[in-house]
C-alpha positions as CSV (number, residue, x, y, z in Angstrom):
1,X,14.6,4.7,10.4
2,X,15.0,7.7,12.5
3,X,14.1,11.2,12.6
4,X,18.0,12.2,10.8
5,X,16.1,10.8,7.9
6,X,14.2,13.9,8.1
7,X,17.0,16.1,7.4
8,X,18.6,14.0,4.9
9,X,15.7,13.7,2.9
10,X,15.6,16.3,-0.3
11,X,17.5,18.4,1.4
12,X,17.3,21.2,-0.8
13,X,21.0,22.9,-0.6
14,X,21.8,20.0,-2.6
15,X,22.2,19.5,-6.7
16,X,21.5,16.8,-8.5
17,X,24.3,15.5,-10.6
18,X,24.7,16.0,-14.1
19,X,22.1,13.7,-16.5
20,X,23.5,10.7,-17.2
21,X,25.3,10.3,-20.7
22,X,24.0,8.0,-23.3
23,X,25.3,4.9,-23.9
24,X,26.2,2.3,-26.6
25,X,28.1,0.1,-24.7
26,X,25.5,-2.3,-23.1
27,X,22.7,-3.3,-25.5
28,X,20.1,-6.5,-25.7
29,X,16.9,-7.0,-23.6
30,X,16.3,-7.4,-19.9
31,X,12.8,-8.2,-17.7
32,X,11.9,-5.6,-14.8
33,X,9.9,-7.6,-12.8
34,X,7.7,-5.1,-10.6
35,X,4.3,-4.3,-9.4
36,X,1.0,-4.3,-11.5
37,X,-1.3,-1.3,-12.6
38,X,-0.6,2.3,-11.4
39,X,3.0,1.6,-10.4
40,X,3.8,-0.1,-13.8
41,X,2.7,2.7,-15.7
42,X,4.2,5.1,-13.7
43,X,7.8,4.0,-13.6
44,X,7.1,3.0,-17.0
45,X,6.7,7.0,-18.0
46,X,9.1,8.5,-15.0
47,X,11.7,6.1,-15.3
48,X,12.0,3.2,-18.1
49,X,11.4,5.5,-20.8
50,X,14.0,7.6,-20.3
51,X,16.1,4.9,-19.4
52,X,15.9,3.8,-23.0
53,X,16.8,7.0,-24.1
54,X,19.4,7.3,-22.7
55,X,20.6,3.6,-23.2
56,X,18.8,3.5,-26.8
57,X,20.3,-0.2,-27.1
58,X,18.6,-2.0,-24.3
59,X,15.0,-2.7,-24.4
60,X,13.3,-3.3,-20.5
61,X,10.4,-5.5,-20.9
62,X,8.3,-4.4,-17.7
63,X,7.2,-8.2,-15.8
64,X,4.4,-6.8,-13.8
65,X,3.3,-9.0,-10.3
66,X,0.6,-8.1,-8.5
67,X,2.9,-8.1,-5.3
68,X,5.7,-9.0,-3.5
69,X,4.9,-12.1,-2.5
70,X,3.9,-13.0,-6.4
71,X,7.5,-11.6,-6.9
72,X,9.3,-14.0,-4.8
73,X,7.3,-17.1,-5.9
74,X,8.0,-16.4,-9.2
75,X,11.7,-16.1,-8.0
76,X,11.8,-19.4,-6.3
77,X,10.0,-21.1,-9.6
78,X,12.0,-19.7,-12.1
79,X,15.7,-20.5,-9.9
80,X,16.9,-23.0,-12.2
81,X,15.9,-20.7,-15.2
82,X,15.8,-17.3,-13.9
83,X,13.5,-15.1,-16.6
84,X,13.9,-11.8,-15.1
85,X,16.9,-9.9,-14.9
86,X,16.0,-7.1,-12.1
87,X,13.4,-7.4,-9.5
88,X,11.7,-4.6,-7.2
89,X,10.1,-5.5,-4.7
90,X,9.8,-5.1,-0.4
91,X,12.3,-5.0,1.6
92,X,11.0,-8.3,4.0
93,X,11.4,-10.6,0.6
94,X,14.4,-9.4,-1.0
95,X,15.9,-10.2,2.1
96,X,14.2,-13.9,1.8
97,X,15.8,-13.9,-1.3
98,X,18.8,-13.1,-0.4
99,X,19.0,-15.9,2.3
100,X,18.0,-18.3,-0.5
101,X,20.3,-17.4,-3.2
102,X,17.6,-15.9,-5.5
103,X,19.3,-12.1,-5.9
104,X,22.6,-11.6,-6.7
105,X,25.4,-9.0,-4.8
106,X,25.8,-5.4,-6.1
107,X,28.4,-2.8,-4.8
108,X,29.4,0.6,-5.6
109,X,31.9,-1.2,-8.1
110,X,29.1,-2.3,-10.0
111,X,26.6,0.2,-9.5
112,X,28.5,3.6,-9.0
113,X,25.2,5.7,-7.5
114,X,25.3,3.6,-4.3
115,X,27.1,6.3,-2.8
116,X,24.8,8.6,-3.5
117,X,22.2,7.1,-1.2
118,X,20.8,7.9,1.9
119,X,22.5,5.5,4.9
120,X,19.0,3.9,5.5
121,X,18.9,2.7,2.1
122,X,22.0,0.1,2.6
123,X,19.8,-2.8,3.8
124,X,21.9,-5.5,3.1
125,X,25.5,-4.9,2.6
126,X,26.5,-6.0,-0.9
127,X,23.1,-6.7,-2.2
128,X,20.1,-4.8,-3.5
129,X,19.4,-1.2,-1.8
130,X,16.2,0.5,-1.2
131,X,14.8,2.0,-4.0
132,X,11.7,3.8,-2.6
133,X,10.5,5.1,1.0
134,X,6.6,4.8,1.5
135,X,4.5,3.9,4.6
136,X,1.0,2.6,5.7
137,X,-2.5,4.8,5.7
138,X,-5.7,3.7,6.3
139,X,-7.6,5.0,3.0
140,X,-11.7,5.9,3.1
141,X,-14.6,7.1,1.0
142,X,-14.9,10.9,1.7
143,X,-18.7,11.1,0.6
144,X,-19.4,7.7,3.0
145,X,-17.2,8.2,5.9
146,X,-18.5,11.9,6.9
147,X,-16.0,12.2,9.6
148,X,-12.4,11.8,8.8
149,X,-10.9,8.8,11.4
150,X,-8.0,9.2,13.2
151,X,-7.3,5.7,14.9
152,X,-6.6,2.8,13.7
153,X,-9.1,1.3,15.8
154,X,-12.0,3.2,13.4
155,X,-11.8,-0.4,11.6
156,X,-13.6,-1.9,14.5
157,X,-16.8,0.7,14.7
158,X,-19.6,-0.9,14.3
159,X,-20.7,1.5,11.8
160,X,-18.3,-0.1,9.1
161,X,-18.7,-3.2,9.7
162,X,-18.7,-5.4,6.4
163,X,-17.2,-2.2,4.9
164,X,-14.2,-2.5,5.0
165,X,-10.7,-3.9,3.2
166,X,-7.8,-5.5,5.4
167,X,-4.7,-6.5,3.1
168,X,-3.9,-9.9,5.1
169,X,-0.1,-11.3,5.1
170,X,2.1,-12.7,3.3
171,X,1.5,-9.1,2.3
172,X,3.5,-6.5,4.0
173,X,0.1,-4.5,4.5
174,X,-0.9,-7.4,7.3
175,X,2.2,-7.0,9.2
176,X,1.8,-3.1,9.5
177,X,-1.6,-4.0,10.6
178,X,-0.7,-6.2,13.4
179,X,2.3,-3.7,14.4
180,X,0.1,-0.7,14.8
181,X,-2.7,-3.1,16.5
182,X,0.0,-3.9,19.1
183,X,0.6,-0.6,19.4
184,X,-2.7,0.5,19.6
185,X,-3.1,-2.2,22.2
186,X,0.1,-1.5,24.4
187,X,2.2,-4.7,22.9
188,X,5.6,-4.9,22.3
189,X,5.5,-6.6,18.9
190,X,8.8,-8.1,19.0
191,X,7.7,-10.2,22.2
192,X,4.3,-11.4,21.2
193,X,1.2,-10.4,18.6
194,X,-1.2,-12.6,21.2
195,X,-2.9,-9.6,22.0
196,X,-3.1,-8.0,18.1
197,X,-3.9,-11.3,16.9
198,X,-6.8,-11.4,18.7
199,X,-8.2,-8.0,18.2
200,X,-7.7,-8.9,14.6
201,X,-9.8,-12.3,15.1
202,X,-12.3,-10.2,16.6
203,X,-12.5,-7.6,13.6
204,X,-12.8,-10.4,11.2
205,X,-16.4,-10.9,11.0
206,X,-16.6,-7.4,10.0
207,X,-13.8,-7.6,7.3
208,X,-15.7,-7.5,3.4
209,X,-12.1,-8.9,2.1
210,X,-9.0,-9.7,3.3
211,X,-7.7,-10.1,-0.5
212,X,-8.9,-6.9,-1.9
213,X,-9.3,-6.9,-5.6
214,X,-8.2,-5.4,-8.0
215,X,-6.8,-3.9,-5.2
216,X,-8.7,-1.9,-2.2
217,X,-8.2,1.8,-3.5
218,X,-10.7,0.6,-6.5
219,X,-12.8,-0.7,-3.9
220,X,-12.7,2.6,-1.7
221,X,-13.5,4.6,-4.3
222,X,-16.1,2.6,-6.3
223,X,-17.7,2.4,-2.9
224,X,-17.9,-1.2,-2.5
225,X,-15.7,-0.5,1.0
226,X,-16.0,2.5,3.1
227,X,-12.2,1.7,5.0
228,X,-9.3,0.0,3.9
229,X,-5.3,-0.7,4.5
230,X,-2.7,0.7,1.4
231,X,0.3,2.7,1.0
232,X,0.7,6.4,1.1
233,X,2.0,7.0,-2.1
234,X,-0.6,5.4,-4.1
235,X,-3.1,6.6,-1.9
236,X,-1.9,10.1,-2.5
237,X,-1.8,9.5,-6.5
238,X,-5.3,8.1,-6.3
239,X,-7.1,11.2,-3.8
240,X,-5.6,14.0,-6.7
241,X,-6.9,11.5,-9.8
242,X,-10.5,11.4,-7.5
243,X,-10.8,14.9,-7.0
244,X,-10.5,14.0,-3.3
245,X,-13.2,11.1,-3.2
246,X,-10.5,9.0,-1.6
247,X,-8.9,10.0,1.8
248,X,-5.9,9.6,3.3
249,X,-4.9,9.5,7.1
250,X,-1.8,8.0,9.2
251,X,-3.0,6.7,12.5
252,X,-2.4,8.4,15.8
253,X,-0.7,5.1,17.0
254,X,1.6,5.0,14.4
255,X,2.6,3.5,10.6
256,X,5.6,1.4,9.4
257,X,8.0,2.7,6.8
258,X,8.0,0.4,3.8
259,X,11.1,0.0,2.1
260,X,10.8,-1.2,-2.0
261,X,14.6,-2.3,-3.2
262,X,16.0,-2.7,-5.8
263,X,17.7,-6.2,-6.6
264,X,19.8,-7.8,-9.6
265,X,18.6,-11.6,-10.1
266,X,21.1,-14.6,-9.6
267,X,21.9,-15.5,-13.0
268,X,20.4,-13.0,-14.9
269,X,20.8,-13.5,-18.8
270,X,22.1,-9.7,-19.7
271,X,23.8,-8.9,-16.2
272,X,25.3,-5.9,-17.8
273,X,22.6,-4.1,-18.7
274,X,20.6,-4.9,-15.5
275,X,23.1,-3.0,-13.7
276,X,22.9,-0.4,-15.9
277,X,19.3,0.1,-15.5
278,X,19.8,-0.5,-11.4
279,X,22.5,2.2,-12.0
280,X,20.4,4.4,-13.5
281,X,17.1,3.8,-11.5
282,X,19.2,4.7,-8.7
283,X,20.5,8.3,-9.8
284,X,19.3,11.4,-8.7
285,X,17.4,12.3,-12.1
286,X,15.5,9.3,-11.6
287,X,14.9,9.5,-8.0
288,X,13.1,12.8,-8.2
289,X,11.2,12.0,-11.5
290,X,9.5,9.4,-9.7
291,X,9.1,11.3,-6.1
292,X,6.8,13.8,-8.6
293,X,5.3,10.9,-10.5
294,X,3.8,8.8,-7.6
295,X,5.1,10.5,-4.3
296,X,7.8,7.9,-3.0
297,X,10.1,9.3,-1.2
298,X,13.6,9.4,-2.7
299,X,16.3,7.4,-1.7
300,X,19.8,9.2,-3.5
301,X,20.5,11.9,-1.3
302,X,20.7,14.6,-4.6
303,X,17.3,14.4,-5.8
304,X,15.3,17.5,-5.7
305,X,12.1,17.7,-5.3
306,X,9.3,20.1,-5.6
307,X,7.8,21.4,-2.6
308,X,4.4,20.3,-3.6
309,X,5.5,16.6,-4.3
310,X,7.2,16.6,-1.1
311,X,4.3,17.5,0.7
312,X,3.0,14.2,0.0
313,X,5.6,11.7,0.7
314,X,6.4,10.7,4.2
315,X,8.6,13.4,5.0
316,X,6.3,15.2,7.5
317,X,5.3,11.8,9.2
318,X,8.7,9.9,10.0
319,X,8.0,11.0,13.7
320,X,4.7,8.6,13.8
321,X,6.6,5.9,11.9
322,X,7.2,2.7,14.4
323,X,10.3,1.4,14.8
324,X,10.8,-2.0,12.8
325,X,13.6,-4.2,12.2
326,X,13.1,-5.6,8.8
327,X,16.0,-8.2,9.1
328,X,14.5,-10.0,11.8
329,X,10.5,-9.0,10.5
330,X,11.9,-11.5,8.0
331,X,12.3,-14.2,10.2
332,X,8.8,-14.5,11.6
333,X,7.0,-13.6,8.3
334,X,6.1,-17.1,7.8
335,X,5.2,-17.8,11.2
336,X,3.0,-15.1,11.2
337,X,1.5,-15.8,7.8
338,X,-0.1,-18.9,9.7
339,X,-1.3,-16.8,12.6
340,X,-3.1,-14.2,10.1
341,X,-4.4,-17.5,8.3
342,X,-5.1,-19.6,11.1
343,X,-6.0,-17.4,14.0
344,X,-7.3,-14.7,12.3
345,X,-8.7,-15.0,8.4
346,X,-10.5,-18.5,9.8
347,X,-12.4,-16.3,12.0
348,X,-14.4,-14.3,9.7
349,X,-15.8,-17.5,7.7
C-alpha cells in the first residue's frame, strides 16, 4: 500500500453507479460468516439489509466468529461439509485458505464490480478481494490516561503497568505489534523479530490480558485497562458512542494497514447467490454505506463519502502506515504464533 492510495481513495470527482436493480433470479439461503458484536450489527443495518431488498429472494443468515482465526478454523472443520457460503475475514487467513483449498476463485466474470476496485484490493488474482481498509491504534481511557501518548513504547511506562490489553497472535493485532516494536526498535522485520520479541517478553509482566475479552475496547472504557491494541475503525465508532471516553492515536513509529476480504467458500451450497451478495457487497452503494456506518475505508473506487466519515478512516494516515507484505506475512504466521506463545505470553505467567 502506497501513498497513490491516497489519491484513489474517495476521490470525490467521482459518481457512484446507478443502485443496483432488484432481482428475482437467485433466491434460497446463504451463511455470511463474519465478525461478532459491533461489526455484525453494523453490516447487518449498512449492508445485508438492503441486500435483501434488493434481492427479496435470498435470505443471509449472518455466522458471527469472534475473529479471524475462529473463521479459518471453522473453515478447516467444516471442509468436508462446508456450512457457510461467504466468509470475511483478514487478508493473512484468506490467503491460508486459499493455499489450502478452503475459498473458492472469483473473477470479474463472476462478480462484475471487481473492476470497480481500487488496484490494492486485488490480493490474490482470481480469488477473494479486499473488502475493507482499516489499520492499527493504540486505544486509552481519556479520564485515566491524562496525557494523550504518542509512542508505541507508552505500553512499557511503568505507570500502566497491569493496565493494559495486548491482542497476542494468531490475531492480526499481535503481528502489528511486533512490526511496529521492530520499528520502534530499529529492526527490519522481514530479517528477524529477535529484538521485538524481546521487548515484548519484557512488557509481559505488565500485560493485564493478552486475550482481551469481550474484546479490549469494553475493557478501555469500562476501565478495567487504561491501554490497549484494536483497529481504527471500531475504535473511532466506539470514541463517538463514549462521548469521547475512549481515545484514539496512531503511533509515531508507524501502524499496518489491515486488509478484511471478501471470499466465496469452496463448495458453497447456493454458489449463486453468494456471488450475488459478494457482488453486491462490493458495489459502490455498499462501499460508502458502510465507510459512514463504521469508518472502513472503501475499497470500489466510486464510493462517495462524506467528508466527516472520511475524516475518520485511514485516509489522512497512509503516510505512517509500514510497509507489509501480506503474502509472505502469511508464511511466518505460524512460526510466529509460537514465538508470541513461547517466547513471549510464557513470560508474563
Amino acid at each position: 500500500m502506497t501513498s497513490r492510495l491516497l489519491t484513489a481513495l474517495f476521490a470525490s470527482t467521482l459518481l457512484a453507479g446507478p443502485a443496483l436493480a432488484q432481482s428475482t433470479d437467485v433466491s434460497g439461503e446463504i451463511t455470511f460468516m463474519a465478525y461478532a458484536g459491533m461489526f455484525q450489527e453494523k453490516y447487518t443495518a449498512a449492508v445485508i439489509e438492503p441486500f435483501q431488498k434488493a434481492y427479496p429472494n435470498v435470505k443471509v443468515n449472518f455466522f458471527s466468529q469472534p475473529g479471524s482465526s475462529q473463521i479459518l478454523g471453522a473453515l478447516r472443520s467444516q471442509a468436508a461439509d462446508p456450512q457457510a457460503d461467504v466468509v470475511l475475514f483478514d487478508v493473512s487467513t484468506s490467503l491460508i485458505g486459499n493455499t489450502e483449498g478452503l475459498l473458492a476463485p472469483i473473477t470479474v466474470e463472476t462478480v462484475p464490480n471487481i473492476a470497480d476496485l481500487l488496484p490494492e484490493a486485488i490480493v490474490a488474482e482470481g480469488y477473494g478481494t479486499a473488502v475493507t481498509f482499516d489499520n492499527l491504534v493504540v486505544t486509552y481511557n481519556t479520564e485515566n490516561v491524562k496525557t494523550p501518548p504518542t509512542s508505541i513504547g507508552a505500553f512499557w511506562d511503568p505507570a500502566y503497568a497491569g493496565r493494559t490489553a495486548v491482542s497476542a497472535m494468531p490475531s492480526i493485532l499481535g503481528t502489528g505489534m511486533s512490526i511496529i516494536t521492530s520499528a520502534w526498535l530499529g529492526e527490519d522485520y522481514t530479517k528477524s523479530i529477535a529484538q521485538s520479541t524481546a521487548k515484548l517478553a519484557e512488557l509481559a509482566p505488565s500485560v493485564q490480558t493478552f486475550e482481551p475479552k469481550p474484546d479490549s475496547y469494553t475493557l478501555v472504557l469500562n476501565g478495567t485497562v487504561d491501554l490497549a491494541t484494536g483497529w481504527n475503525a471500531r475504535s473511532q465508532t466506539y470514541a463517538i458512542e463514549s462521548g469521547g471516553k475512549l481515545g484514539v492515536m496512531v503511533p509515531s513509529e508507524g501502524s499496518i494497514l489491515q486488509i478484511n476480504t471478501i471470499n466465496l467458500v469452496k463448495g458453497a451450497k447456493n454458489e449463486a447467490a453468494a456471488l450475488a451478495f459478494i457482488n453486491y457487497v462490493l458495489s459502490a452503494e455498499a462501499q460508502a454505506a458502510f465507510t459512514e456506518a463504521m469508518f472502513y475505508a472503501p475499497v470500489n473506487a466510486k464510493a462517495v463519502v462524506s467528508d466527516e466519515a472520511k475524516a475518520r478512516t485511514i485516509t489522512g494516515d497512509l503516510d505512517k502506515m509500514l510497509p507489509v507484505d501480506w503474502a509472505w506475512a502469511a508464511t511466518v504466521t505460524n512460526e510466529w504464533t509460537q514465538i508470541w506463545r513461547r517466547q513471549i505470553i510464557s513470560a508474563g505467567n
